[in-house]
C-alpha positions in Angstrom: 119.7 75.9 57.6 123.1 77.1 58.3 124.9 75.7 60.8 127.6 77.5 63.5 129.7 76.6 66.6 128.4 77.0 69.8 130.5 79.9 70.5 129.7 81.9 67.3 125.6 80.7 68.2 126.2 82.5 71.5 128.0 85.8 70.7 125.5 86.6 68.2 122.9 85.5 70.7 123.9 88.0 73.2 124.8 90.8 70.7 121.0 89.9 69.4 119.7 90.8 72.9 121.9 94.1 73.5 121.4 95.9 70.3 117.9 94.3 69.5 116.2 93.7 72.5 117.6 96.5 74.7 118.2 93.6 77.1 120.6 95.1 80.0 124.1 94.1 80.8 123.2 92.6 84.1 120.3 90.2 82.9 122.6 89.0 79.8 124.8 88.4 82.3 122.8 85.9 84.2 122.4 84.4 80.7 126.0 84.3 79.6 126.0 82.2 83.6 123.2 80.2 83.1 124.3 79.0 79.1 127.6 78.2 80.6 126.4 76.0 83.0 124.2 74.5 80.6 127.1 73.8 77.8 129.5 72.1 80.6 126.3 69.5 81.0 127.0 68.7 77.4 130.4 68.9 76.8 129.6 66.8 73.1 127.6 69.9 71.5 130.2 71.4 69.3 127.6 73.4 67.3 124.0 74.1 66.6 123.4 71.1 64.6 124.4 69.0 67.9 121.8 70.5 69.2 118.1 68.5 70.5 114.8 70.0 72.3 115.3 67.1 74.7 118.6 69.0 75.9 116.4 71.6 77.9 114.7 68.6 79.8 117.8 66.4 81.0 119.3 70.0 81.8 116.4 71.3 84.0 116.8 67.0 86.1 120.3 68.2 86.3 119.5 70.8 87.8 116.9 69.1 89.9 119.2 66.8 91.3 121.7 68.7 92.1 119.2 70.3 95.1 118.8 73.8 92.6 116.0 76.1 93.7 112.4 76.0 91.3 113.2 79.6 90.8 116.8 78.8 89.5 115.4 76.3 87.6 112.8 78.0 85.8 115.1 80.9 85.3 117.8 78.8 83.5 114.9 77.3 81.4 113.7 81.2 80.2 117.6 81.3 79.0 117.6 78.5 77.2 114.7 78.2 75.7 114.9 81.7 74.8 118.4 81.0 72.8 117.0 78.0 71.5 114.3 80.3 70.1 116.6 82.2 68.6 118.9 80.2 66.7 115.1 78.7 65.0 114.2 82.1 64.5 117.4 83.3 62.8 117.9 80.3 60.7 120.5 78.4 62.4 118.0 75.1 63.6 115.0 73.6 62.2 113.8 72.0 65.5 110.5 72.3 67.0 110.6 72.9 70.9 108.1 71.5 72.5 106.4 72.9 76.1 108.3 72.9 78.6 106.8 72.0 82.7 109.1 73.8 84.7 108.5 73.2 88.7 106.9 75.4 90.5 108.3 77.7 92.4 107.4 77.3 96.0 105.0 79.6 97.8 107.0 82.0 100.2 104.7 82.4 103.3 105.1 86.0 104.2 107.1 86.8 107.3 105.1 87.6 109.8 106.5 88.7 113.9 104.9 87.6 117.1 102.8 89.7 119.0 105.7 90.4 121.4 108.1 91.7 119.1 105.1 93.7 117.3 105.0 95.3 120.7 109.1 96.0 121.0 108.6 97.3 117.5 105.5 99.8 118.0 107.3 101.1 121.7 111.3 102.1 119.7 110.1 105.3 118.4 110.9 108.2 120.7 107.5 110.0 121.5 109.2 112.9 123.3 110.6 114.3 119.5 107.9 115.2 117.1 109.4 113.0 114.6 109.2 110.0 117.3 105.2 110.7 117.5 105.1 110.8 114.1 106.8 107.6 113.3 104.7 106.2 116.6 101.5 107.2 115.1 102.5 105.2 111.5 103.3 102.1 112.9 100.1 102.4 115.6 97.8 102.9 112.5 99.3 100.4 109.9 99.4 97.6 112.9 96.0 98.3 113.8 94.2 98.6 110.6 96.3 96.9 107.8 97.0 99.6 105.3 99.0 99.4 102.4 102.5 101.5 103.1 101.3 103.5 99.7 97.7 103.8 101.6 99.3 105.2 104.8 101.5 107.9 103.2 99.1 109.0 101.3 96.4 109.1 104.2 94.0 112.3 104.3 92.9 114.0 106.8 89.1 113.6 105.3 89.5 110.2 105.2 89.7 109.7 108.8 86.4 109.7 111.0 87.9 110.4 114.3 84.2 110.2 116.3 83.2 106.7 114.2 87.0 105.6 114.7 87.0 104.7 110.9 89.6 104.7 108.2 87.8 105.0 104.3 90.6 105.2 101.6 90.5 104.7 98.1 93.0 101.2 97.5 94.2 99.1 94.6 91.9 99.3 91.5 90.2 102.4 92.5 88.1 100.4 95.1 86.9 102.4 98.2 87.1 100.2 101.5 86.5 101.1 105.1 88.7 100.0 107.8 87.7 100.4 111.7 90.6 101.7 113.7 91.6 100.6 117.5 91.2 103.3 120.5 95.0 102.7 121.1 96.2 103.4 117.5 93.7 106.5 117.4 95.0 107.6 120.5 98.6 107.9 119.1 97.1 109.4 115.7 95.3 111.9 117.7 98.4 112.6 119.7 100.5 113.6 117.0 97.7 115.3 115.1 96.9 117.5 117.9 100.6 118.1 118.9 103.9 117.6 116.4 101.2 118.2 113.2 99.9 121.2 114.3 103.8 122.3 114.6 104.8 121.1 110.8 105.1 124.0 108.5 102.7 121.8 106.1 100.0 121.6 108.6 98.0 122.7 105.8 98.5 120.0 103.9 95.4 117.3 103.1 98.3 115.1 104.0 98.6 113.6 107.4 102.0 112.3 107.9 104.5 115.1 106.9 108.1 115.3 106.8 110.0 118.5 108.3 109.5 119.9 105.2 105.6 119.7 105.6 106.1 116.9 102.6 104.4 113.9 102.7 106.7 111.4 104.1 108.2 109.1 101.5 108.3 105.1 101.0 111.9 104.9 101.0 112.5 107.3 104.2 109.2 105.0 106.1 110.8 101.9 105.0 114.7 102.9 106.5 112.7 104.1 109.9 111.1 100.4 109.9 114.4 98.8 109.5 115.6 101.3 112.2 113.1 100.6 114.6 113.3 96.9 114.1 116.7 96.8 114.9 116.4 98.9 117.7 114.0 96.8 119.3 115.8 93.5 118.6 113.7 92.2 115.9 115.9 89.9 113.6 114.1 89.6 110.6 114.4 91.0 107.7 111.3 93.0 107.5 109.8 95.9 105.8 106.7 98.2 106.3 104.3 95.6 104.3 105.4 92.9 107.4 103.2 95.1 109.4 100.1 94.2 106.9 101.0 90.6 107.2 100.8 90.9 111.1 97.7 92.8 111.3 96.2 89.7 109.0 97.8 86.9 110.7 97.0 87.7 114.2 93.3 88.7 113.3 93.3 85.3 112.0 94.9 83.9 115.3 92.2 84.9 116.9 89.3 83.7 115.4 88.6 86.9 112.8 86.6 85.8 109.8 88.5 85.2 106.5 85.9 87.4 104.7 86.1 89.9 106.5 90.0 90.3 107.2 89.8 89.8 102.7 87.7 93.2 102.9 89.8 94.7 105.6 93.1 94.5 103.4 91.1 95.0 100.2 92.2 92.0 98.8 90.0 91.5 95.5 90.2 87.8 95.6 90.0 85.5 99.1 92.9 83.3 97.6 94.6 86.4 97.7 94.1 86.1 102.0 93.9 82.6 102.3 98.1 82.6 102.5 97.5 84.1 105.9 95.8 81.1 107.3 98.8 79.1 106.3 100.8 81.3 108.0 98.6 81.0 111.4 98.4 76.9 111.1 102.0 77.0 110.6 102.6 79.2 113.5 99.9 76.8 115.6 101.4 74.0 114.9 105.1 75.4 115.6 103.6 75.6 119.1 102.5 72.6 119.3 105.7 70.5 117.9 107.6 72.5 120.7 104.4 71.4 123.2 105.2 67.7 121.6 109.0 68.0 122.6 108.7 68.8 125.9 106.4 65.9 126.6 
């Protein structure tokens, strides 16, 4: 075993990673961060043979009790353990790591509006410009039936039964699902179909939401309009198209809708997968009822 200063370990750590690994400058970067912080916690290790599997461990308590995020955590873990790795790998240590329990990282419950700013979002787009129906007619359909954005973008035409007021698209893992659409949403669709469509150079097109182009309309240029409209309408949070999809499922939820059947509504494989939702609505309850509490 040949042993090196900690410095020399690291350089040839990083140069290991850049020329062998194809590892990019901003993610060694976050390691070069992450082994700093770790060497001022042990100030004593002068080189690799200073160097013990229990290390990793008092680091990640450190870390712990200085209030660091799971995620932190477990990312400063993959960067050490990883150049621990190494060093046994190239010759430089003869210890045996043993497996590590990082925390888990909390569950983010997705962000989810209330009903009125749903509303103040759906009414920003300007209905009298063909591009304001358009934009109308996206958010009407994804509130109303729970699409993925990549579902609604890529809506046909022959997937949509106007007279049964039924959606059937082909989702995630080639699975076909059917998804009933409101009167009010397939008003708006219908609206924009019969009138700014019908007007697009692509009206051709299999396609049913089209640029001015008569392309389909992109992800990026949906999600800027989103951010657009939700600032227009006063809505704070940081959301995105897929926030629409979390409030289609949450306020089914909130009123009374059957797991099951919002799991098949959002193709969701596996009901775990929907289950967050209901977190999300007894969070939302019981923020109602701690501000009911207060007032009492």
């Amino acid at each position: 075993m040949e042993e090196i200063d900690i410095s020399t370990a690291i350089n040839l750590y990083f140069q290991y990673l850049l020329t062998e690994k194809g590892v990019t400058p901003i993610t060694i970067s976050n390691y070069k961060e992450d082994l700093s912080l770790f060497f001022r916690a042990f100030p004593d290790k002068k080189s690799t043979a200073d160097l013990d599997p229990e290390d990793i461990n008092m680091f990640m308590m450190k870390e712990a009790q200085d209030g660091k995020s799971a995620s932190t955590i477990l990312r400063r873990l993959t960067s050490t353990r990883n150049f621990y790795y190494f060093l046994i790998g190239d010759g430089y240590s003869d210890m045996v790591l043993p497996t590590y329990d990082g925390p888990k990282p909390a569950k983010k419950l997705p962000i989810v509006l209330s009903v009125d700013d749903v509303d103040a979002l759906l009414e920003a787009p300007d209905i009298s410009k063909d591009g304001g129906m358009r934009d109308k007619a996206m958010l009407e359909v994804m509130y109303a039936t729970g699409l993925r954005v990549s579902e609604l973008i890529n809506l046909k035409k022959s997937e949509v039964d106007i007279e049964n007021a039924l959606i059937t698209i082909i989702g995630k893992g080639n699975k076909q699902r059917s998804v009933p659409i409101s009167d009010f949403a397939l008003e708006y669709l219908e609206k924009y179909m019969n009138g700014p469509r019908k007007r697009n150079k692509g009206k051709s097109s299999q396609y049913i939401f089209l640029n001015r182009e008569g392309k389909p309309i992109s992800r990026i240029y949906f999600f800027q309009q989103v951010k657009r409209y939700a600032a227009q309408a006063g809505v704070d949070n940081a959301i995105s198209p897929h926030t629409l999809r979390h409030c289609f499922a949450t306020h089914l939820l909130d009123n009374g809708a059957d797991l099951r059947a919002v799991q098949e509504m959002l193709g969701h494989s596996q009901i775990t997968t929907t289950q967050i939702y209901t977190s999300v609505s007894s969070q939302r309850i019981m923020s109602a009822y701690n501000l009911y509490a207060k007032r009492k």
